[in-house]
C-alpha positions as CSV (number, residue, x, y, z in Angstrom):
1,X,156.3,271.1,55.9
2,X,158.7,273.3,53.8
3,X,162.1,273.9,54.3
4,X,162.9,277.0,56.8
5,X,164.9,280.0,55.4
6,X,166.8,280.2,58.7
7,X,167.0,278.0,61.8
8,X,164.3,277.2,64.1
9,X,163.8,276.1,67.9
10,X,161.5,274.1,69.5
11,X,160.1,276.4,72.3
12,X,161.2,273.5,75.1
13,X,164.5,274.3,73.7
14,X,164.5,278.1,73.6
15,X,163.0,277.8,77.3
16,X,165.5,275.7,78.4
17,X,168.5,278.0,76.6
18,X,166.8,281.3,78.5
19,X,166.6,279.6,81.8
20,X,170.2,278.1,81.6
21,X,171.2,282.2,80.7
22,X,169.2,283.6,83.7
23,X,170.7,281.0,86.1
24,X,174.3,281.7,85.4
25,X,173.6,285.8,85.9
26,X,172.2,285.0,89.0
27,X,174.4,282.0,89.7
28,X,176.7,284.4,92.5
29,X,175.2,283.5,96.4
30,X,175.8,287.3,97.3
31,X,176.0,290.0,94.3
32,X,173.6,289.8,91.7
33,X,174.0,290.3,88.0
34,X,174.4,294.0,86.3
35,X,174.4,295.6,83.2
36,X,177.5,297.2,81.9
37,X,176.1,299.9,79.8
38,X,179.0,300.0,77.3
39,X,179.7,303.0,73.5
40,X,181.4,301.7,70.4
41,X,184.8,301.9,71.8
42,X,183.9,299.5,75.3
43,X,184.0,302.4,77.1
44,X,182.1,302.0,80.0
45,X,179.7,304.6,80.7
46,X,177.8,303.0,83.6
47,X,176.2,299.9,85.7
48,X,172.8,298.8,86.0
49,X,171.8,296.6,88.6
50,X,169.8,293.5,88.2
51,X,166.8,291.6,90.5
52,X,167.4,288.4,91.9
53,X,166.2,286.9,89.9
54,X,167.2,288.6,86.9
55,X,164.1,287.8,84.8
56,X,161.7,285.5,83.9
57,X,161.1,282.9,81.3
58,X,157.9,282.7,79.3
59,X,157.1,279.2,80.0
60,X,155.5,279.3,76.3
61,X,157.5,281.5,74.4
62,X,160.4,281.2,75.9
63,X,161.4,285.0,76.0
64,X,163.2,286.3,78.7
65,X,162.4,289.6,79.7
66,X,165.2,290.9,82.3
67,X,164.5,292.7,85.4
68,X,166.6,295.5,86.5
69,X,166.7,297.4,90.0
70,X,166.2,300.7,89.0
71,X,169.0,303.4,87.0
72,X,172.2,304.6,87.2
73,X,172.1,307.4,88.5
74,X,175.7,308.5,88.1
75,X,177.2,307.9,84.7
76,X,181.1,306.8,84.7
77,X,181.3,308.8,81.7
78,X,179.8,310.3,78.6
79,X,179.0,309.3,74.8
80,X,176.3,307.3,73.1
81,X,175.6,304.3,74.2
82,X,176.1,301.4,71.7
83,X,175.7,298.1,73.2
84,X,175.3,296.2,77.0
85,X,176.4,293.5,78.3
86,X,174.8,291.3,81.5
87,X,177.2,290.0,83.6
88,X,176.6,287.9,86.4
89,X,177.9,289.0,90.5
90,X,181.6,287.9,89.2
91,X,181.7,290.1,86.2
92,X,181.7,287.3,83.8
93,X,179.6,288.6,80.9
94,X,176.6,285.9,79.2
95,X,175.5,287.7,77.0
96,X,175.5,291.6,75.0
97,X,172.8,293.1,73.1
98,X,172.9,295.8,70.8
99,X,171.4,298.9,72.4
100,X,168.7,301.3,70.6
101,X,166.2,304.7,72.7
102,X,162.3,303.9,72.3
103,X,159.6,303.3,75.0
104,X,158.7,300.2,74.6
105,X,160.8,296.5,74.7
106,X,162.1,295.3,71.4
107,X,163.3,291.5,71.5
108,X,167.1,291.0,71.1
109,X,168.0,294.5,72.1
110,X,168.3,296.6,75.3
111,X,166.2,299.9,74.8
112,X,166.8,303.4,76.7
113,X,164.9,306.4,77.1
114,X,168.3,308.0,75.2
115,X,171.1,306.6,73.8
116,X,172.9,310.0,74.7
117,X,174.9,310.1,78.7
118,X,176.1,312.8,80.2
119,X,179.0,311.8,83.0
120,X,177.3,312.3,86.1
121,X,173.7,312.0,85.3
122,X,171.3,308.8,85.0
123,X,171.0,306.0,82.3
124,X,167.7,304.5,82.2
125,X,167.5,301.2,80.6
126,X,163.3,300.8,79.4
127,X,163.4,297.5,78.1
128,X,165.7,294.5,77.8
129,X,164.1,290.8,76.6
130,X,165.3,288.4,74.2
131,X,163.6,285.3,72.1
């Protein structure tokens, strides 16, 4: 076998890492994990609520494809959005992805319909799945 040009899991171990990440977002025994929809500047421009559980595991790939309840439907505030972060019931973020509009999921990022939010109107998150 060559040498690899970069690193490489087993996919017991990226199974196990995705798992471990899911169960501390829904760790919480009453609120469940969110995602703070977040610009360049950490503004936040709104919350999106996450299922309990928060997403599931391909048991063999690995990827964890997140689960969200819905939209926001009332932006805090306006800009472009630039990254998110999923934080479990206690606001303690595990993990950001960079954020980017399409239809469809793209691993290690969090996809919108737009990247553009007006204050006061919806955000809706299309996609979000890593490994």
């Amino acid at each position: 076998m060559p040498a690899p040009e970069t690193y490489e899991w087993s996919a017991a171990a990226i199974i196990a890492a995705h798992t471990a990440v899911r169960d501390l977002i829904d760790a919480h025994a009453t609120l469940p994990g969110a995602v703070l929809v977040r610009d360049a500047a950490d503004v936040l421009l709104g919350t999106i609520t996450l299922t309990d559980p928060c997403g599931t595991v391909n048991g063999t790939t690995g990827q964890l494809a997140f689960d969200f309840d819905g939209r926001e439907d009332d932006a805090d505030a306006g800009g472009t959005i630039a990254y998110v972060e999923f934080v479990d019931g206690d606001g303690t973020v595990h993990l950001a992805l960079p954020a980017e509009a399409g239809t469809e999921a793209v691993s290690g990022k969090a996809v919108f319909n737009t990247l553009t939010v007006v204050a006061g109107a919806p955000i809706e998150m299309v996609a979000a799945v890593v490994g």
